[in-house]
C-alpha positions in Angstrom: -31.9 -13.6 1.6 -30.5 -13.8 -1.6 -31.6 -11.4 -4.9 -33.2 -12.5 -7.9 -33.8 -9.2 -10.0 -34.9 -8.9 -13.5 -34.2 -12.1 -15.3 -31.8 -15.2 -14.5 -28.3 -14.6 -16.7 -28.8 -17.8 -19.1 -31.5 -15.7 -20.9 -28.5 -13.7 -22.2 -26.9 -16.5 -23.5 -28.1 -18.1 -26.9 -26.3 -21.6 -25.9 -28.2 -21.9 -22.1 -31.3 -20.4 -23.8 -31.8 -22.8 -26.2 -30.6 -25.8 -24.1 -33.5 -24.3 -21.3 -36.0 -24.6 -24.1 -35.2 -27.8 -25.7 -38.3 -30.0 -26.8 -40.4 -27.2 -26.7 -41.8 -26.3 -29.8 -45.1 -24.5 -30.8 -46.9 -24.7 -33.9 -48.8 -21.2 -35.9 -52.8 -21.8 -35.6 -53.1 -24.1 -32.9 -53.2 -21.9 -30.1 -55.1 -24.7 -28.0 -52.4 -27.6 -28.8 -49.8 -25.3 -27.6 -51.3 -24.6 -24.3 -51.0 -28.2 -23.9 -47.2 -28.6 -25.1 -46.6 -26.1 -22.9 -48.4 -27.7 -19.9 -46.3 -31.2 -20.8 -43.1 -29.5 -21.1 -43.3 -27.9 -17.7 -44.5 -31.2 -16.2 -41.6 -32.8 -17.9 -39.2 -30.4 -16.3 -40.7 -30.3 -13.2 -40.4 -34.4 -12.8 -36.9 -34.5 -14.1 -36.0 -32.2 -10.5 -37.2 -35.3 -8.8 -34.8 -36.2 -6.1 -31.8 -34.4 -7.5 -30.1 -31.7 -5.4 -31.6 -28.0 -5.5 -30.0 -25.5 -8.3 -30.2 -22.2 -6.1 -29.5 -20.3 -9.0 -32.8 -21.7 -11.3 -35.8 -19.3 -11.0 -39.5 -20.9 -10.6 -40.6 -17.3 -12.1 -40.8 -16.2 -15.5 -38.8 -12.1 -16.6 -42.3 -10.7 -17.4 -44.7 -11.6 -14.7 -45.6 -8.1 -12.8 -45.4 -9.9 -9.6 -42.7 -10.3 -6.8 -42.0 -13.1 -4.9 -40.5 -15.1 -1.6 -39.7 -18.6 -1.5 -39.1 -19.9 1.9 -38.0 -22.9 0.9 -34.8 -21.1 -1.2 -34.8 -17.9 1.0 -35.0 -15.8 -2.0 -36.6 -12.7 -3.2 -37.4 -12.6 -6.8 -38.2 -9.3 -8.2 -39.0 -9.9 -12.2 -38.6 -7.3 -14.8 -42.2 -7.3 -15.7 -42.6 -5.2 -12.0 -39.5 -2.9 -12.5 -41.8 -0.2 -14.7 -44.2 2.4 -13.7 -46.0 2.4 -11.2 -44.1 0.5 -9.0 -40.5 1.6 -10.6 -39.0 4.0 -12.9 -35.5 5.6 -12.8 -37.2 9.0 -13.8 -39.6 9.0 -10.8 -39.1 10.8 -7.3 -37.4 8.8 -4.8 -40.9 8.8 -2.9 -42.5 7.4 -5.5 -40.4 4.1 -6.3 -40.1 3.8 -2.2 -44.2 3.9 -2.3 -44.4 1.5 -5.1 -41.6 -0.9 -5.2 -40.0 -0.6 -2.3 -43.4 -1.2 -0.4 -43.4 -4.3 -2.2 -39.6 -5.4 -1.5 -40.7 -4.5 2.3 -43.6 -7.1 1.9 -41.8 -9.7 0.0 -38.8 -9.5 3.0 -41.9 -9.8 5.6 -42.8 -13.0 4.2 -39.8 -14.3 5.9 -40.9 -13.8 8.8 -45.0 -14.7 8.4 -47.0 -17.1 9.6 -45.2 -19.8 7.3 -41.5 -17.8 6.5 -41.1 -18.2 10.4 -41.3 -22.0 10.0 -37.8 -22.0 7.4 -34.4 -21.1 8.6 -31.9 -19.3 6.4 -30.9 -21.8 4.5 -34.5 -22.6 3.6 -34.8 -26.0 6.1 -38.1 -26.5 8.0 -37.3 -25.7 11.7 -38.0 -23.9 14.6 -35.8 -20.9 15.1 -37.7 -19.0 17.5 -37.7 -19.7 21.1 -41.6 -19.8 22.7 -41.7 -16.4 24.1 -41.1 -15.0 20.3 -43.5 -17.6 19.3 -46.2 -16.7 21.4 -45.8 -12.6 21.0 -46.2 -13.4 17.3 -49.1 -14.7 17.5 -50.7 -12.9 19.7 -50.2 -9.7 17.3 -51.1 -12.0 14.6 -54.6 -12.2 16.1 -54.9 -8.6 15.7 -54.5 -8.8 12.3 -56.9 -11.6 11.6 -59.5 -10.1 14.5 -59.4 -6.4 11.9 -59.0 -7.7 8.5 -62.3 -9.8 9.5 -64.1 -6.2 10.5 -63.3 -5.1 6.6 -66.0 -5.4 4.4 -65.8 -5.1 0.1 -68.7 -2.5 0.0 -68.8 -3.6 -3.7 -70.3 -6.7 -3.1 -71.1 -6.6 0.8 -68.5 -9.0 2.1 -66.2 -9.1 4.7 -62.6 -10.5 4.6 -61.2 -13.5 5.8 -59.0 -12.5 8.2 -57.1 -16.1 9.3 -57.1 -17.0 5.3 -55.3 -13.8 4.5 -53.0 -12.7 8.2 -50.0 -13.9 6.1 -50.1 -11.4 3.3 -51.9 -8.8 5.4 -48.8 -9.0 7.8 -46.2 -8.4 4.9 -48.5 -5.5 3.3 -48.4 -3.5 6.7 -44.5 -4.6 7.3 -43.4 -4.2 4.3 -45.4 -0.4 4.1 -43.7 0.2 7.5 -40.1 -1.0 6.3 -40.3 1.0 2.7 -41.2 4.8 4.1 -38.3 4.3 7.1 -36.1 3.6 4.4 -37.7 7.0 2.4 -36.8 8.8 5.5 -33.3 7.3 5.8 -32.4 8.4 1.9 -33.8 11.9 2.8 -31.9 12.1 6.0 -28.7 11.4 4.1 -29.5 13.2 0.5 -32.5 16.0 1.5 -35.7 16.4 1.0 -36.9 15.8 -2.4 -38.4 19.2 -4.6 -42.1 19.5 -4.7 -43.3 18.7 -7.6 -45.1 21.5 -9.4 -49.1 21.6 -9.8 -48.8 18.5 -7.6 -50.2 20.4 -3.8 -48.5 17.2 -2.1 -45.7 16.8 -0.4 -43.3 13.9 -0.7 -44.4 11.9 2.3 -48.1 12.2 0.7 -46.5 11.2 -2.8 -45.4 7.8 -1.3 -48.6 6.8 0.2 -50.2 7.8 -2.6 -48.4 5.6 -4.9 -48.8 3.1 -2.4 -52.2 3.2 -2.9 -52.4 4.0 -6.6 -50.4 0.5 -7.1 -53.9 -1.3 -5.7 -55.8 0.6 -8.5 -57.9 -2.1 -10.2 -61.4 -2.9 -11.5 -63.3 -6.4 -11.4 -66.6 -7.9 -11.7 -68.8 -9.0 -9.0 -68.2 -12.5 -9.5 -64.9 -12.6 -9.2 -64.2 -10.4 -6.1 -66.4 -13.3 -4.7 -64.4 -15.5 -5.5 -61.5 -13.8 -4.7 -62.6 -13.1 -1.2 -63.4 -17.0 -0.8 -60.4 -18.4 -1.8 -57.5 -16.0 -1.9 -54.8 -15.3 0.6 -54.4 -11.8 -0.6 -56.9 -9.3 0.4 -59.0 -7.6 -2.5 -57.2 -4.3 -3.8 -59.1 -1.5 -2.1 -58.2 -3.6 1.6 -54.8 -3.5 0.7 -55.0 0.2 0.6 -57.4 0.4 3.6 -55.8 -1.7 6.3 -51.9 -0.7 6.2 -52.9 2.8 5.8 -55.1 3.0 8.9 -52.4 1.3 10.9 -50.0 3.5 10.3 -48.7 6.7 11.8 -46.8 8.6 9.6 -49.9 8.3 6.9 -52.1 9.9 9.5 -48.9 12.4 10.5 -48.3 12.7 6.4 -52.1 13.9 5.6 -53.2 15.4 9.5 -56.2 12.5 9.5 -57.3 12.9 13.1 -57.0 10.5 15.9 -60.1 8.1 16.0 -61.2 9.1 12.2 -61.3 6.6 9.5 -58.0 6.3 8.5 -56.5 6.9 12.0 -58.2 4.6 14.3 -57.1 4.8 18.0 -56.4 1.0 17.9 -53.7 -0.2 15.6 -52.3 -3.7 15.1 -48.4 -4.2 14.0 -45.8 -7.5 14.3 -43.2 -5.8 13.1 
């Protein structure tokens, strides 16, 4: 896979900057009318990609989204600089913490490649079958897992349960990608120690990453739109996200002693990868 981090280099450079911009222009007061100019000129660029080769080095994403992202199509990872800051990232923060919050979300964005669409792309970002039937078939079979329990969640804040088949895709890449980050934890302590506690804290480091694993899903919306969220979106609502991967893994129910066939440590756990 290749990298995108942070921002593409042109934005450094006054010439390309300009040149990427060109045509574009916005006007003070008319906040409306440039909503629209902007919505022509990226229809504009869009069209003028029309039957011309790929440029694997353009990005589709803008510097400050807090997102991340995987394109099958490119087999890339983009990882903008609007998600390199707290909580997901900071350079002052415990290794736990960046491995809980944006390394849990590298993890998912590398799962994606091997979803329920990734798996149709090969490495150069072709359609095509790459799997022989017997890998087929034992993917989809734990797939089913996943859709069978994500449709047993319910949002208690508006009594509705999940759409498991809508949502196995990013379900699938939360639990990988939540698996992936906290082995890789482990491998960093195994080569440089254990971390020190932090002080007033009461939690150790291998609570501290499944904490901020959890604290990135921290959010607040209305009613009406977790409805619509749960209708229409492939991403489970927030509190799921923290739900689901935890109870499926181990090492949170080794990390915080939740006992076998509570809650958080059900006796039956689903996993691809």
């Amino acid at each position: 896979m290749d990298e995108r981090i942070g921002y593409p280099d042109f934005i450094t450079d006054p010439v390309q900057l300009n040149a990427h911009y060109a045509g574009l222009s916005f006007t003070k007061d008319q906040f409306f009318e440039n909503i629209l100019r902007l919505q022509e000129f990226d229809s504009n660029r869009m069209m003028a990609k029309l039957r011309k080769p790929i440029d694997q080095d353009m990005w589709d994403q803008e510097p400050v989204e807090v997102n991340a992202f995987y394109n099958p199509n490119t087999n890339d990872i983009v990882l903008p600089a609007g998600i390199l800051q707290p909580l997901f990232y900071s350079a002052s923060f415990p290794k736990s913490l960046n491995y809980g919050g944006i390394g849990v979300v590298i993890g998912h964005e590398i799962t994606h490649g091997f979803d329920d669409k990734g798996r149709q792309y090969d490495k150069d970002g072709n359609i095509k079958q790459w799997w022989d039937n017997q890998t087929s078939e034992a993917f989809t079979n734990r797939a089913q897992c996943f859709i069978d329990q994500y449709s047993g969640f319910k949002l208690e804040q508006i009594d509705q349960y999940m759409n498991g088949k809508m949502t196995q895709g990013e379900n699938i890449a939360d639990n990988g990608g939540l698996k992936q980050a906290y082995r890789a934890y482990r491998k960093w302590v195994q080569k440089n120690g254990e971390e020190q506690d932090l002080p007033g804290i009461g939690l150790n480091h291998n609570q501290l990453f499944f904490l901020n694993y959890a604290q990135i899903w921290c959010g607040k919306m209305r009613d009406e739109e977790a409805l619509r969220k749960i209708r229409i979106s492939a991403h489970s609502l927030g509190p799921i996200r923290v739900f689901g991967p935890l109870s499926n893994s181990r090492e949170f129910s080794q990390a915080y002693g939740c006992p076998l066939g509570s809650r958080m440590n059900p006796r039956h756990k689903c996993a691809v990868w």
